[in-house]
Structure formats: C-alpha cells, structure tokens
C-alpha positions in Angstrom: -77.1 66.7 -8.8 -73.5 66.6 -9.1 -70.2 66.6 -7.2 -67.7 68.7 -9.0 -65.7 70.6 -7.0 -67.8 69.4 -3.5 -65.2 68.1 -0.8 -66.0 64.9 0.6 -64.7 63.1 3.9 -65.1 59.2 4.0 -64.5 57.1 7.2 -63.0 53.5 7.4 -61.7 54.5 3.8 -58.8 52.2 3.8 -61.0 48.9 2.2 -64.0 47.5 0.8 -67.0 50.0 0.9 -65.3 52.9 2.1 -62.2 52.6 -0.8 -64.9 52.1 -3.2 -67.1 55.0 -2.2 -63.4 57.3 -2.3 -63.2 56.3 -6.1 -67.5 56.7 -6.6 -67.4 60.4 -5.2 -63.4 60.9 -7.0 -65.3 59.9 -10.3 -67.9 62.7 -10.0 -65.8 65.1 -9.2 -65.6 65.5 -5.7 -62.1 66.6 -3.6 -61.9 63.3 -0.8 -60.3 63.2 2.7 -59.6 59.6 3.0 -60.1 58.5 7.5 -58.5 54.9 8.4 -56.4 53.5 10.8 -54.0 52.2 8.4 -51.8 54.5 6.7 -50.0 52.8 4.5 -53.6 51.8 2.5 -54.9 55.5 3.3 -51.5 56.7 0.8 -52.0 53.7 -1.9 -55.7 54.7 -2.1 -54.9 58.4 -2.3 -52.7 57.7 -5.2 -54.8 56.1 -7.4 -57.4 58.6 -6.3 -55.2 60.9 -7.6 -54.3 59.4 -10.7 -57.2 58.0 -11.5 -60.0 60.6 -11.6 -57.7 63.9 -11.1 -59.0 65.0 -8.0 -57.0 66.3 -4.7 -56.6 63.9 -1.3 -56.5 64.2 1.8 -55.0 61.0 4.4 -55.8 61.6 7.6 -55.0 58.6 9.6 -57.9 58.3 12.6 -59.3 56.2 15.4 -63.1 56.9 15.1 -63.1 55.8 18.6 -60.9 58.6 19.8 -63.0 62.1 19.8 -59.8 64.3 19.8 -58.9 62.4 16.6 -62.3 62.7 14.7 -62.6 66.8 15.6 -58.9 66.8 14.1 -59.7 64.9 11.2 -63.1 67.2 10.1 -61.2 70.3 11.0 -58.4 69.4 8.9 -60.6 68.3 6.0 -62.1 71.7 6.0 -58.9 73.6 6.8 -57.1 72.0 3.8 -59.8 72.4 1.1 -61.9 75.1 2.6 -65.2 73.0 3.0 -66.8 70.3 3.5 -69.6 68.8 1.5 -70.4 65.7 2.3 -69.4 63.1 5.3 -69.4 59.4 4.7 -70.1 57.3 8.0 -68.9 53.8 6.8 -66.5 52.4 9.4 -67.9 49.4 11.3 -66.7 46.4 13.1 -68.1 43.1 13.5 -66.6 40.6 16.0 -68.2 37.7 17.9 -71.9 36.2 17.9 -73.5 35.1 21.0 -74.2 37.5 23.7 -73.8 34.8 26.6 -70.3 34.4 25.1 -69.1 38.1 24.0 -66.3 39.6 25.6 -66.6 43.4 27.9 -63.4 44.0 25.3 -65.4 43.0 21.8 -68.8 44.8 23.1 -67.2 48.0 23.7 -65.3 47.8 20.1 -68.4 47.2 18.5 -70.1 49.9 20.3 -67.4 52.6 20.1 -66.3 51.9 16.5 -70.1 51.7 15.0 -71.8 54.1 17.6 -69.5 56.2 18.8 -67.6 56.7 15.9 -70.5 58.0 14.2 -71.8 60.3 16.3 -68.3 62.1 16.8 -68.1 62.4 13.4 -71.4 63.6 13.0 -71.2 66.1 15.6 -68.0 67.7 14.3 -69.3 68.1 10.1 -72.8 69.3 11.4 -71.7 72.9 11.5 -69.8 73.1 8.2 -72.1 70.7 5.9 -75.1 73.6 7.4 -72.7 76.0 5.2 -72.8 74.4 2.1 -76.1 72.7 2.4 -74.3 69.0 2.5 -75.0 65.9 2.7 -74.4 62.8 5.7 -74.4 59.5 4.6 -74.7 56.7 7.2 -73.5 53.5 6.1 -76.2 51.5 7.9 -77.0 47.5 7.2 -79.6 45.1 6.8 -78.7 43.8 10.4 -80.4 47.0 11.4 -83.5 46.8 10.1 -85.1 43.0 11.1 -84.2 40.8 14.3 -82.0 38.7 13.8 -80.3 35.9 16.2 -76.4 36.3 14.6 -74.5 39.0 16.8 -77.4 40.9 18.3 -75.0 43.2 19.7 -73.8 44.2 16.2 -77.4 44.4 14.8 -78.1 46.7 17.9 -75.1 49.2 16.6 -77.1 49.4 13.4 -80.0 49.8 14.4 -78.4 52.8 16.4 -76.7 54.2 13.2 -80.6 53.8 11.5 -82.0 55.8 14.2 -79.7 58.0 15.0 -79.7 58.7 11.5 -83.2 59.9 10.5 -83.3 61.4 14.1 -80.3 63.7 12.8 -82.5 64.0 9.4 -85.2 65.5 11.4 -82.8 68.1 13.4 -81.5 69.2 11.2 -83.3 69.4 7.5 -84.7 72.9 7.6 -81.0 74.0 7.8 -80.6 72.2 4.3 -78.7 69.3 5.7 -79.3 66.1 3.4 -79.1 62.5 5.8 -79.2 59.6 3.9 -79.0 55.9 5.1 -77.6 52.9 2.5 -78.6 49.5 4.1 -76.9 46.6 2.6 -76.8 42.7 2.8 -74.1 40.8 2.6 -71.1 42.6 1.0 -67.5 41.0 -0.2 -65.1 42.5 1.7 -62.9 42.3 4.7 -65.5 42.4 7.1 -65.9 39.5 9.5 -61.6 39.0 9.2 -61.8 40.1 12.6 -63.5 36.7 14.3 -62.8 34.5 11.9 -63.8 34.3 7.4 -64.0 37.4 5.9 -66.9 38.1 3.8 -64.5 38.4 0.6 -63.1 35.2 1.2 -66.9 32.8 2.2 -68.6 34.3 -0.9 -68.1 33.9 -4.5 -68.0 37.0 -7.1 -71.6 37.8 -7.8 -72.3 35.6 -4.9 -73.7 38.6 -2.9 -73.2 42.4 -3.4 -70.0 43.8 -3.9 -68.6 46.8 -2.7 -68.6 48.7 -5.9 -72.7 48.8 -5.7 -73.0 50.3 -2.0 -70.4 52.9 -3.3 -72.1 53.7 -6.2 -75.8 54.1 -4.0 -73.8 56.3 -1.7 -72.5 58.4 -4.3 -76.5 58.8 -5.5 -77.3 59.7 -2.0 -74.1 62.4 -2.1 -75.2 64.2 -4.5 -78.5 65.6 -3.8 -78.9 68.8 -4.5 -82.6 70.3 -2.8 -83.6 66.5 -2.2 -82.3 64.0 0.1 -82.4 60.4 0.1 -84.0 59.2 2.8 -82.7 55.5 2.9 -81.8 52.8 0.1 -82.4 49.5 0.7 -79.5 47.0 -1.2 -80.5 43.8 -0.9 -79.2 40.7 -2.6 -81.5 39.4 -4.8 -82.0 36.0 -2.9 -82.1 37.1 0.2 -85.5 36.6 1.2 -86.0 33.3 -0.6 -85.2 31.0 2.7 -88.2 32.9 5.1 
C-alpha cells in the first residue's frame, strides 16, 4: 500500500479537510491536483505542497457545480501528469437549518455543491482510475448515517454521497476500482462560516476532531492496493454520551 508516484486529485482543496488531505497524500508520495474556488489559497497550498514533501501540483481553480468545469479539471489532471490515481470527493457546503425556513437559493447550493459536485466528478475519473486500478474517496459525514433534526436538507446530501457511494463501489469493483467512504463528526474548520460560527471558531483544540485525522483516514483509504476500504467511521470520542 503506498502512494509514490500515484497522481491524486482533491476537491474543495483550498481549507480544512481537503488542504489537510493535499499534504496526507503529498507526504506519501503522491503527485496532487489541488480543485477550489479560490485561487489565491489553491497557489499558497501548492507551494508548501511543493516545498514541503517535494512532490509536483497542479491548481485548477473549479466550481463543482459547473460540469464543463469538473470534466476540465479531471482532464487536465490527467493530461498534465499522465494519470490519475485517486479522486478525493471532499467539497461540501452547509447553510441554514430548518426546512420550513430554507431558502429555493441555499437548497440548491447545498444540493449542487454536495450532490452534484460529486457525481460530476465521479463520472469524469471513472474511466481513467479503471486504468490504474484507483481509488474514489467520498468525504461523507456522520449527518449521513442517523436522523437527525439539524439541517435535514444537509443530512439528506450525505446520505446521497453514502449511497451513491457504495452504489458506485458495486458498479464498478470488478474493474479494480477502490470506493471508500470517511464519515466524520464534528470537525474544526471553516465549515458552518457560511450561516453563521464556523466550526473552527465554536470548538476548542482537541475539542472535537481536527482536520489533520480525516486526512490521515483518507490517505489509508487512498492507498489500497487489491483491498478497498469500504467505510471509516471517525467519531469523536464523546459523541454518543448525551443519547
């Protein structure tokens, strides 16, 4: 199990899970196309992608809502290292809570960012991670797994991602495709900024996970080999001690 020399493509790259999981798969070796929105990040990361573990970058700036822009992206990615190895679906959005009060506008960013995003992505690494016998990792979520009465809408998109997921896994494993699932709880990053207190600003370090330990189970589920990793479950340690 190993990623040196495998070319990796991570989505909503530019912070928290997704910049960690760049540096987990740069630190084993892998080659990473870095997919954001915001440039500027994209170029800082790359840098100290760069100087940091040796590897090459990619920054390929991309709206996972835009299809033209995630066939682009992939096609680059393979054009400019001459494979692809493993895709990273990590890009999500959060915004609002209660359905009664959730806007046409925040519904369909929800739904195109963490569905749609996904599957375009998805659809366009299928044929080239059948070549090398890759790997897709969905960034899935705790919300996804267990009802749950805070933003149903954004639990719905996960539980999407969970069965689109192992739906995918059973396409498409006898052509030695590896589809792996990470489910987290809480994590400290940026998420949340977008309606109100980000998650890296209402928890404490060590308070709940931290983006470092998603990246590092991702990274695991990368670098399968023959075997794939079906789903990990990361779970704070106290989060079933209120139920």
């Amino acid at each position: 199990m190993t990623l040196q020399d495998s070319v990796a493509l991570v989505t909503g790259a530019s912070s928290g899970i997704g910049e960690e999981t760049a540096h987990a798969l740069a630190r084993e070796g892998a080659d990473v196309a870095v997919a954001a929105r915001r440039r500027e990040r994209l170029d800082d990361l790359a840098d100290d992608l760069e100087a940091s573990h040796g590897v090459e970058t990619l920054v390929v700036p991309t709206d996972v809502r835009e299809e033209d822009q995630v066939e682009a992206t992939v096609a680059e990615t393979v054009e400019t290292f001459g494979r692809l190895d493993v895709l990273v679906n990590n890009v999500g959005v959060g915004v609002g809570s209660d359905v009664e009060d959730l806007s046409t506008e925040d519904y369909r960013l929800m739904m195109e960012t963490n569905a749609d995003g996904y599957f375009f992505a998805t659809r366009a690494a299928i044929p080239h991670l059948r070549e090398t016998g890759g790997n897709l990792v969905f960034v899935g979520s705790f919300a996804g797994q267990y009802p749950r009465p805070f933003n149903p809408v954004y639990a719905a998109t996960k539980w999407w991602v969970r069965g689109f997921a192992h739906s995918v896994e059973g396409q498409v494993g006898s052509d030695g495709i590896g589809v792996s699932v990470v489910n987290p709880t809480e994590v400290r990053t940026e998420f949340g900024s977008e309606s109100g207190e980000a998650f890296e600003e209402r928890f404490e370090p060590g308070e709940v996970t931290e983006p470092e330990e998603v990246a590092e189970a991702v990274a695991f589920a990368a670098a399968q080999d023959r075997s794939t990793v079906h789903e990990i479950d990361l779970y704070r340690r106290d989060k079933f001690d209120g139920w």
